[in-house]
C-alpha positions in Angstrom: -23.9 322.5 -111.6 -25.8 325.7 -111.0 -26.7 325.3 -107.7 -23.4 323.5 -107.0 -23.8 321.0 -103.7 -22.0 322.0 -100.9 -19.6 319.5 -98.7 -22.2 319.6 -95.9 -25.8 319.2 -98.5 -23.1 316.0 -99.8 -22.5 314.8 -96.8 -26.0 315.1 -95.8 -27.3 313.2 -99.1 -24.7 310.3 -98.7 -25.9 309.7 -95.1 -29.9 309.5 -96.0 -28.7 307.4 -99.5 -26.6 305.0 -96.9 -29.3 304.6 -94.6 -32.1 304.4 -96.9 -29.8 300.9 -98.8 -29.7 299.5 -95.4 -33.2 300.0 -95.1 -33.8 298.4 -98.6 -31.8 295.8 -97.9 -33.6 295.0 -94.7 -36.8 295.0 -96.1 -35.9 292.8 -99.1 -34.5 290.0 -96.5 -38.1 290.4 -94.2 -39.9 290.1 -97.4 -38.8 287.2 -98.8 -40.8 284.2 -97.6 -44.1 286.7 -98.3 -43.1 286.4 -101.7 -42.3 282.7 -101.9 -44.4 280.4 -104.1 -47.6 280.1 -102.4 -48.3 276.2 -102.0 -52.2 275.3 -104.0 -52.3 272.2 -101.8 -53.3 273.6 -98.7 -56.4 272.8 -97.1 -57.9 275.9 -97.7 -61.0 277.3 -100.1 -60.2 278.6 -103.8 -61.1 282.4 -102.5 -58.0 281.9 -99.7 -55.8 280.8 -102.6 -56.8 283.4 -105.0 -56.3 286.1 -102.0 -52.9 284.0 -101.1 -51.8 284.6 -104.5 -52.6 288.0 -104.9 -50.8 289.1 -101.7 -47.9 287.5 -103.2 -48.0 289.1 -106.4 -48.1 292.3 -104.4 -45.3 291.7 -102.4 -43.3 290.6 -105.6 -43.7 293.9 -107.1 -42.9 295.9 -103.8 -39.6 293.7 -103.2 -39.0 294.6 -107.7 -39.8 298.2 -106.5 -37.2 297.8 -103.6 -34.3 296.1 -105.5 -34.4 299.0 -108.3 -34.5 301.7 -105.7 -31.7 299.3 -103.9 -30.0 299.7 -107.4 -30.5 303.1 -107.5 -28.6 304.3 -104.2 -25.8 302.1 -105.2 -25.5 304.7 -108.2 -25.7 307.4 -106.7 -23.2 306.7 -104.2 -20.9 305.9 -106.8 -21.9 309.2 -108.5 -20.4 310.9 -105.5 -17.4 309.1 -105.4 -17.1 310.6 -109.2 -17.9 313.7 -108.1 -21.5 313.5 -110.5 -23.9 313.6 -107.8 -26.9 316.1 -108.9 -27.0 315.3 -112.6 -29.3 313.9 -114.3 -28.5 310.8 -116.1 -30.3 312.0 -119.0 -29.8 315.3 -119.8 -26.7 316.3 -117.8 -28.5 319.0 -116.5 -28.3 319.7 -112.8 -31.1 317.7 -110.4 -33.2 320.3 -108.6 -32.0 320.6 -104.6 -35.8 320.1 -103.9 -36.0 316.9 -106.2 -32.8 315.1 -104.0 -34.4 316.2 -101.1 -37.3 313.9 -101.5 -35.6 311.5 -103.5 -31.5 311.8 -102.9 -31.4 308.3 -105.1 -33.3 309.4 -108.3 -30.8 309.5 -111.1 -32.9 312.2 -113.6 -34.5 315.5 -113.4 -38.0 316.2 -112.6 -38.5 317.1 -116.7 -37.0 313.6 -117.5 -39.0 311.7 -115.1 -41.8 313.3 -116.3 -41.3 312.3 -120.1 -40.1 308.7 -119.2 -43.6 308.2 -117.5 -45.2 309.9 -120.3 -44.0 306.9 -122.5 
């Protein structure tokens, strides 16, 4: 790596991915009746349904945003037990210091990311 991690910036990242899959994890357990199947036989009006429904879908795709972010920590935890923590699972090229700052879990580069979403 260019910019080669140092013990501490390790240490540091392992401590904010290890809190941040608790956090996941928490949230995925609070969330889980929200995103139950909603029940149509209530006594309530089609627009409370619809609005039922809806809020469910949303929490469906938070809790599918949560589990691959879940998914993602796990990785990169095991990426610094192999000592591969920083590179991008793309490219191999070293992940910008300012990149795992704001997310110590993402697994490519900023110029990856960018062309994934450009898909």
């Amino acid at each position: 790596m260019t910019d080669e991690l140092t013990a501490a910036q390790l240490d540091d990242f392992k401590n904010q991915l290890e809190t941040l899959r608790v956090e996941l994890e928490s949230l995925l357990n609070i969330s889980k009746s929200a995103s139950d199947t909603v029940e149509l036989d209530q006594p309530i009006g089609r627009i409370s349904r619809i609005d039922a429904i809806q809020q469910q879908k949303m929490v469906a795709a938070n809790r599918q945003r949560q589990r691959v972010r879940l998914q993602q920590c796990a990785a990169a935890l095991k990426a610094m037990e192999e000592e591969e923590y920083g590179y991008c699972r793309r490219c191999d090229e070293p992940i910008s210091l300012k990149r795992l700052r704001v997310r110590p879990e993402g697994p490519v580069c900023l110029q990856c990311q960018t062309a994934l979403e450009a898909r």
